[in-house]
Backbone as JSON Lines, residues from 0, in Angstrom:
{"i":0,"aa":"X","n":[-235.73,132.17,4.77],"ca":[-234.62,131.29,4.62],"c":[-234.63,130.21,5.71]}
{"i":1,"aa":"X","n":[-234.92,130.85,6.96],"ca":[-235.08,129.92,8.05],"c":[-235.95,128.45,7.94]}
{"i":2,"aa":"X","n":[-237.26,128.9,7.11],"ca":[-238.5,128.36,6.89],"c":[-237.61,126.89,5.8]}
{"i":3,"aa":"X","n":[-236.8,127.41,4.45],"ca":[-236.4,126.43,4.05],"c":[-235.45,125.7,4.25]}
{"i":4,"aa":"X","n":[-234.33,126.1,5.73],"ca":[-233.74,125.46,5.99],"c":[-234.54,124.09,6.3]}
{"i":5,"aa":"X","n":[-235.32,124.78,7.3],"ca":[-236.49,123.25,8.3],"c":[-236.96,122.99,7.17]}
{"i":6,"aa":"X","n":[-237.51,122.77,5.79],"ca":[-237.98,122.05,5.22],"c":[-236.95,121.34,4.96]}
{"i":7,"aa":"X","n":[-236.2,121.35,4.62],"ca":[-235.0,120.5,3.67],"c":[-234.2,120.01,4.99]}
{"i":8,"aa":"X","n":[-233.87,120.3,6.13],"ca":[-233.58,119.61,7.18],"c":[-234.82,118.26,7.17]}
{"i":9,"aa":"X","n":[-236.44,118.68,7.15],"ca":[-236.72,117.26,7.64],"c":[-237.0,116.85,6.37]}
{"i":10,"aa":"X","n":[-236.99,116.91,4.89],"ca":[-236.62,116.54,4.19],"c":[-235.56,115.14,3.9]}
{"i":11,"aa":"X","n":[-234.45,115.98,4.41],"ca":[-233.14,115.04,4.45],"c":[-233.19,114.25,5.62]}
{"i":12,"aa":"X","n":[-233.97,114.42,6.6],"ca":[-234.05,113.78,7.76],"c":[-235.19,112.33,7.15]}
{"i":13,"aa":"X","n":[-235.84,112.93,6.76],"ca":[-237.16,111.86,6.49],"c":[-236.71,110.8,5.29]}
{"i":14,"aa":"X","n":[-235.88,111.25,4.44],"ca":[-235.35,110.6,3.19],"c":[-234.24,109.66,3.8]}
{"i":15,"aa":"X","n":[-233.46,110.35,4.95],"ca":[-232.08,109.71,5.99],"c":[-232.81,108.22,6.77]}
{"i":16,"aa":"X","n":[-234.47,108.32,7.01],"ca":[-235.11,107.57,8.07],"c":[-235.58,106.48,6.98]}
{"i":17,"aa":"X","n":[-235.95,106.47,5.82],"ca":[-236.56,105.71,4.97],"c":[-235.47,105.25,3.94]}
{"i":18,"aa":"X","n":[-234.16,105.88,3.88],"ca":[-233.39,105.09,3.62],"c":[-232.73,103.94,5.18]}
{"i":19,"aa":"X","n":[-232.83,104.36,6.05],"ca":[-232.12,103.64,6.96],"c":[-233.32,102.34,7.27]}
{"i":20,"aa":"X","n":[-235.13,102.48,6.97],"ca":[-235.86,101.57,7.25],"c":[-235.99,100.83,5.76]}
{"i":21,"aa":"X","n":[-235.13,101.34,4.86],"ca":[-235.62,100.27,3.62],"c":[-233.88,99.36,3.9]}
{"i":22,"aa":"X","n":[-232.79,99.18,4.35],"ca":[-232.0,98.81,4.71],"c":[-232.72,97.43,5.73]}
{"i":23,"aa":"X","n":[-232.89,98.6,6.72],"ca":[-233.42,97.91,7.48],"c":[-234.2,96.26,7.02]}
{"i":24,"aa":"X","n":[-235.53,96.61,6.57],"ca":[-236.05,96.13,5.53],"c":[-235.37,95.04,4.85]}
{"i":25,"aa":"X","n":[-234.17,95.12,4.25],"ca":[-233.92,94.58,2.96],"c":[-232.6,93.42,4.07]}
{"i":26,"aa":"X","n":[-231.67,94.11,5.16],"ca":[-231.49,93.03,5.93],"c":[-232.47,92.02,6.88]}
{"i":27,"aa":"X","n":[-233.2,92.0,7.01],"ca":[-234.5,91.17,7.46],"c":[-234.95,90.32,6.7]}
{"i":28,"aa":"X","n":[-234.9,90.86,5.46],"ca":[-235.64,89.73,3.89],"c":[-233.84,88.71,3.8]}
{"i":29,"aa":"X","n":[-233.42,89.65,3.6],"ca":[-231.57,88.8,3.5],"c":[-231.63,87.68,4.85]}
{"i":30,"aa":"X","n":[-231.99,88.01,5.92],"ca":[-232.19,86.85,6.75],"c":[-232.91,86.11,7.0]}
{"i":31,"aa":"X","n":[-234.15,86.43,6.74],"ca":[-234.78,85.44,6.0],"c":[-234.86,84.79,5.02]}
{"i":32,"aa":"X","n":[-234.25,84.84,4.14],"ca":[-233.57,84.08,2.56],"c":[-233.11,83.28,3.2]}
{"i":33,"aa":"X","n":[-231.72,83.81,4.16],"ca":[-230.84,82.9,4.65],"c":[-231.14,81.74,5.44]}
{"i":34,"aa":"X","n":[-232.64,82.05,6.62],"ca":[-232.89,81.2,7.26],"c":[-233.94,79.61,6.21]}
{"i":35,"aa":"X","n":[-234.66,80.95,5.43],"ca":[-235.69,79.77,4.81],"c":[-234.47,79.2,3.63]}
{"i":36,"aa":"X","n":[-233.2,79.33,3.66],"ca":[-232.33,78.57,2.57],"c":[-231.86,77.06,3.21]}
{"i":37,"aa":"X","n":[-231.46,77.82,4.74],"ca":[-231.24,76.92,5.8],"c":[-232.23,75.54,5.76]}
{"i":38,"aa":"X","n":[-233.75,76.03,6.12],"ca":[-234.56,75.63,6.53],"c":[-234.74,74.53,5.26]}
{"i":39,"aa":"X","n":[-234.49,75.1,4.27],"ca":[-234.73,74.28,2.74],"c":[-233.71,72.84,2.48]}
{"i":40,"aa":"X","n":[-232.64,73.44,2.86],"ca":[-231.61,72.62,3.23],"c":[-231.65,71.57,3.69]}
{"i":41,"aa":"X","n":[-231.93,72.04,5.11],"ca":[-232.25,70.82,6.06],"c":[-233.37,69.73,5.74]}
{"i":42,"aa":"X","n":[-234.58,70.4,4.92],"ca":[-235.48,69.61,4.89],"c":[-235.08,68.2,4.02]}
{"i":43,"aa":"X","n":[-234.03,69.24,2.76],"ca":[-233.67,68.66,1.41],"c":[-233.1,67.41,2.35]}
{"i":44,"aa":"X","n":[-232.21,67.63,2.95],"ca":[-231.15,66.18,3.84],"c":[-231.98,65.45,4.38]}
{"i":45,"aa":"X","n":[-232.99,65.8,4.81],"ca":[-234.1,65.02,5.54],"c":[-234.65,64.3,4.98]}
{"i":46,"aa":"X","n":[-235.32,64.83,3.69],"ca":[-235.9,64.01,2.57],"c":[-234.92,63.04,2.13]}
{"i":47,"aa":"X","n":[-233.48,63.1,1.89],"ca":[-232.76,62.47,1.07],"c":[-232.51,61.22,2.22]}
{"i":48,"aa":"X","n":[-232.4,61.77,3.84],"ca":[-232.01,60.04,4.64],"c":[-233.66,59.38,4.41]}
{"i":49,"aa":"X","n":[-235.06,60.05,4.64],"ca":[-235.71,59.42,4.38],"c":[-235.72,58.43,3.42]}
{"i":50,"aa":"X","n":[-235.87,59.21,2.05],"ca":[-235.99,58.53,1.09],"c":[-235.0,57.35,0.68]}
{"i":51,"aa":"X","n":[-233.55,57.49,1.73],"ca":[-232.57,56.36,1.41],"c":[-233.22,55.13,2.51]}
{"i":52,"aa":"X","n":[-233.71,55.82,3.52],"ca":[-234.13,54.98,4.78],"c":[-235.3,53.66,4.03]}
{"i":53,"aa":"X","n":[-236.53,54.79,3.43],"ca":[-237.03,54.03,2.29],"c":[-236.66,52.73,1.19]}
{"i":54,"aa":"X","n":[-236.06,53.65,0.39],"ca":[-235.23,52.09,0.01],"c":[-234.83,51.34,0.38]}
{"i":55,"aa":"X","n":[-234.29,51.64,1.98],"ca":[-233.29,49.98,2.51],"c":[-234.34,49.47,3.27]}
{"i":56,"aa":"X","n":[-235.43,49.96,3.42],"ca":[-236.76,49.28,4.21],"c":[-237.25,48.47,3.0]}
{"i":57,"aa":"X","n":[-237.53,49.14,2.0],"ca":[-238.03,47.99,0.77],"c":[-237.03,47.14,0.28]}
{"i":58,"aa":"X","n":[-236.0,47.15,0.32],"ca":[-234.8,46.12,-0.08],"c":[-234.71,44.92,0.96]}
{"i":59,"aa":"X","n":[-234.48,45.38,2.15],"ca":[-234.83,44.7,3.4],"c":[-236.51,43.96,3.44]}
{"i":60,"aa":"X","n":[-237.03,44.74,3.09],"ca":[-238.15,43.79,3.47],"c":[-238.47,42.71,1.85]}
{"i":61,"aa":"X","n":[-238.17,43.29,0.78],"ca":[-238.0,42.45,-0.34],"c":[-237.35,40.9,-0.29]}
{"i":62,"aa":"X","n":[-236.38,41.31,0.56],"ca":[-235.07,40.24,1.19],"c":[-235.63,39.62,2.02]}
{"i":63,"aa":"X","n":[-236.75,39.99,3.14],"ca":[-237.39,39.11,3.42],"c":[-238.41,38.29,2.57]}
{"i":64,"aa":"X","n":[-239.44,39.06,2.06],"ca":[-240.18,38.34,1.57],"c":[-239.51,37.05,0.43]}
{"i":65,"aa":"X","n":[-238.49,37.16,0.01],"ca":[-237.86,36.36,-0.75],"c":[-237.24,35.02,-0.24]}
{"i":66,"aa":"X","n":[-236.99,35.41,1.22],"ca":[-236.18,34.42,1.65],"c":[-237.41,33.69,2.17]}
{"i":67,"aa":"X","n":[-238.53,34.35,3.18],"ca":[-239.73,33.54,3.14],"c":[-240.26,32.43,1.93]}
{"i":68,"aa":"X","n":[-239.83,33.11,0.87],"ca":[-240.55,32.15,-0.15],"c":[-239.55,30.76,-0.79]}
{"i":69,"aa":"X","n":[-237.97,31.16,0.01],"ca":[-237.2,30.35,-0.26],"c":[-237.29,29.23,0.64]}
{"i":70,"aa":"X","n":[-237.67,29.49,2.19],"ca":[-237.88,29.03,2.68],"c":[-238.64,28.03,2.72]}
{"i":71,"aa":"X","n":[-240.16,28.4,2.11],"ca":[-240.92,27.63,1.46],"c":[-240.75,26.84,0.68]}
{"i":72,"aa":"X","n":[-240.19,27.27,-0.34],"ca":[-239.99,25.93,-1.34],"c":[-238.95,24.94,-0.74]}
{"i":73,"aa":"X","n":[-237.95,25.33,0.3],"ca":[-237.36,23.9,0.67],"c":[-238.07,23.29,1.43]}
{"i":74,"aa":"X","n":[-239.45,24.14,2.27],"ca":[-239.85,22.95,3.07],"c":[-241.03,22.29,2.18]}
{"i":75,"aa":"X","n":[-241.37,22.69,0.92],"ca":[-242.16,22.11,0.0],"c":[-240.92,21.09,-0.88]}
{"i":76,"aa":"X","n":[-239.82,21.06,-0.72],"ca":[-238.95,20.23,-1.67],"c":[-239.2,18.96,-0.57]}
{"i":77,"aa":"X","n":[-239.06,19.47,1.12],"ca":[-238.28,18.33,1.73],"c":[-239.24,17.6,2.06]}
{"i":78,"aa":"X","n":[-240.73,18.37,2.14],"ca":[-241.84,17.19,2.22],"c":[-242.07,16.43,1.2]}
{"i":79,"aa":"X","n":[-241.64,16.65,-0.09],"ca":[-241.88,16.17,-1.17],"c":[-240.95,14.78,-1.13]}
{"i":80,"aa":"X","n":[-239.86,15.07,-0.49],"ca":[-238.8,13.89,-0.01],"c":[-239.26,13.09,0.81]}
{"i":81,"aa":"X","n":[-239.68,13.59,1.65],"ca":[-240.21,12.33,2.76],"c":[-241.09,11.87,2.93]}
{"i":82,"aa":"X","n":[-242.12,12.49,1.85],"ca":[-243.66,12.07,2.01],"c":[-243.57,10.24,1.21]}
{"i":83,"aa":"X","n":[-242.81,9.86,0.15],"ca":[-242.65,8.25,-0.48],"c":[-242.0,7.6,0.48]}
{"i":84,"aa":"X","n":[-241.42,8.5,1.54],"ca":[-240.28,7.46,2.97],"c":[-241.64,6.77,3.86]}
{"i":85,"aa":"X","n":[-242.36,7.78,4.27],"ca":[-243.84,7.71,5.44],"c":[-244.53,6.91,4.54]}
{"i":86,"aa":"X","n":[-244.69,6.75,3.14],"ca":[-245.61,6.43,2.69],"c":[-245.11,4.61,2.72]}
{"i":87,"aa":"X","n":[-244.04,4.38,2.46],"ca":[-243.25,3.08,2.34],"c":[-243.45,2.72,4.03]}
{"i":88,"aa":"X","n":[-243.21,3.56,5.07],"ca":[-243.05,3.48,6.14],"c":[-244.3,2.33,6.46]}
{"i":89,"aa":"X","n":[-245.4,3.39,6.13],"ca":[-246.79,2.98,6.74],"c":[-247.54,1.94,5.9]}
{"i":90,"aa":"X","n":[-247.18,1.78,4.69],"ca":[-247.26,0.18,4.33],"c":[-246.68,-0.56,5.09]}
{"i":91,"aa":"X","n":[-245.58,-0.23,5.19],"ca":[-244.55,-1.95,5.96],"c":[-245.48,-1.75,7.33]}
{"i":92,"aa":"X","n":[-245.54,-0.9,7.7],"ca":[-246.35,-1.3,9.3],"c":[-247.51,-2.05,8.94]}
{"i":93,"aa":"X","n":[-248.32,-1.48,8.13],"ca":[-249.72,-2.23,7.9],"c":[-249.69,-3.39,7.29]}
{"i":94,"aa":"X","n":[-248.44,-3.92,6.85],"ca":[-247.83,-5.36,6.34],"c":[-247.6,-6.45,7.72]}
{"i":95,"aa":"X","n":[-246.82,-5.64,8.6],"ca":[-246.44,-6.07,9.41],"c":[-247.35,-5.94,10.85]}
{"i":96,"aa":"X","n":[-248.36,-5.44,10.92],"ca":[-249.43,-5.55,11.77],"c":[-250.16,-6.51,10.84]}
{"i":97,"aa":"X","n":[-250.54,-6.82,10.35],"ca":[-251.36,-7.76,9.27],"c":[-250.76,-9.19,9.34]}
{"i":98,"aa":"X","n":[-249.41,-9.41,9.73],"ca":[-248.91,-10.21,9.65],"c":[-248.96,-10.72,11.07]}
{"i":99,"aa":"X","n":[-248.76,-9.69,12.32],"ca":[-248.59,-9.88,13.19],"c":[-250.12,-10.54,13.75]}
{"i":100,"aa":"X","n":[-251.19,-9.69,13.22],"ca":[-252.48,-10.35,13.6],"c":[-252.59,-11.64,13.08]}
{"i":101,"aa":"X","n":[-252.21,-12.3,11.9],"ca":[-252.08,-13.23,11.35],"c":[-251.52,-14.64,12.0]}
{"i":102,"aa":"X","n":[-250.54,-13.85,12.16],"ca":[-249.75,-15.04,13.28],"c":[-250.3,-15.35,14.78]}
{"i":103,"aa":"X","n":[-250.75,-14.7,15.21],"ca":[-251.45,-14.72,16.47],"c":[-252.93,-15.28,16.24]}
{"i":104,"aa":"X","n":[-253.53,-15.35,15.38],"ca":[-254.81,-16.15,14.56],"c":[-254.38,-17.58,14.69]}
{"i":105,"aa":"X","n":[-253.25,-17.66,14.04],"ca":[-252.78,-19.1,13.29],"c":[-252.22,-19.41,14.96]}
{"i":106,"aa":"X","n":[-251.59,-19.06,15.52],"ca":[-251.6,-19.69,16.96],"c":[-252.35,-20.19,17.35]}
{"i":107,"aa":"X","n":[-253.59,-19.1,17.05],"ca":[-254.36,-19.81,18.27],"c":[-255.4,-20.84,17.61]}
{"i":108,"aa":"X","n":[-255.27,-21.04,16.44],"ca":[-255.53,-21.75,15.58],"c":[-254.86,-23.5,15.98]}
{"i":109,"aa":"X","n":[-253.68,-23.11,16.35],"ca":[-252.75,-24.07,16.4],"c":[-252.95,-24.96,17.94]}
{"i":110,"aa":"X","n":[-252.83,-23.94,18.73],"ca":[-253.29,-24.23,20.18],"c":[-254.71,-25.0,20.19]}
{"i":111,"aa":"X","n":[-255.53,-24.66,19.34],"ca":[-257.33,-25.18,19.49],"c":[-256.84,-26.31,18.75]}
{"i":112,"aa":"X","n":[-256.39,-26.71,17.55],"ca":[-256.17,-28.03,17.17],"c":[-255.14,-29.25,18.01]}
{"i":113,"aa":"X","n":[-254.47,-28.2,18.94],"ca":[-253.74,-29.24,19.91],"c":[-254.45,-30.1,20.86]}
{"i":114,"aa":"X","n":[-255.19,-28.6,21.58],"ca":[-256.35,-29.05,22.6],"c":[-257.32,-29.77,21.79]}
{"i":115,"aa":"X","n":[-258.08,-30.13,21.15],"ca":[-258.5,-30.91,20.46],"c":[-257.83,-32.59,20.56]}
């Protein structure tokens, strides 16, 4: 009788130890759920400012490249404006250097027929 007490003592002892290490066990996996839920979490928020960070970098830089090209076309409008002003400009000078050499010819044109 003695003999089956000690069996069924470590029996119940050994069944008492492997229920207390599958517990064990099963809070460890529960905290780890919890941490890698955490961990999932966080990444998820991470991804989501990225990916918003993303978009306002391509919106922003879209906004640049756009305004660059706006830019452009006014300074392609305003040369387009002033290029018939320079162009009128630099006739009348070359009118008026032409004229000016002209007159200074005919002076001295005028002067040699005096002295004469």
């Amino acid at each position: 009788m003695k003999i089956m007490k000690t069996k069924t003592t470590t029996i119940i002892a050994i069944f008492a130890l492997g229920t207390i290490g599958l517990t064990n066990i099963n809070a460890i996996a529960d905290k780890k759920k919890a941490v890698n839920s955490e961990v999932n979490t966080e990444k998820a928020e991470l991804m989501a400012i990225e990916s918003w960070m993303t978009e306002t970098s391509i919106v922003y830089s879209a906004e640049a490249f756009s305004n660059r090209d706006v830019a452009y076309e006014i300074e392609i409008f305003e040369t387009e404006q002033i290029l018939p002003e320079e162009n009128i400009l630099t006739e009348k000078a070359v009118v008026y250097s032409a004229r000016a050499f002209s007159d200074i010819e005919f002076e001295k044109e005028i002067e040699e027929y005096v002295a004469e």
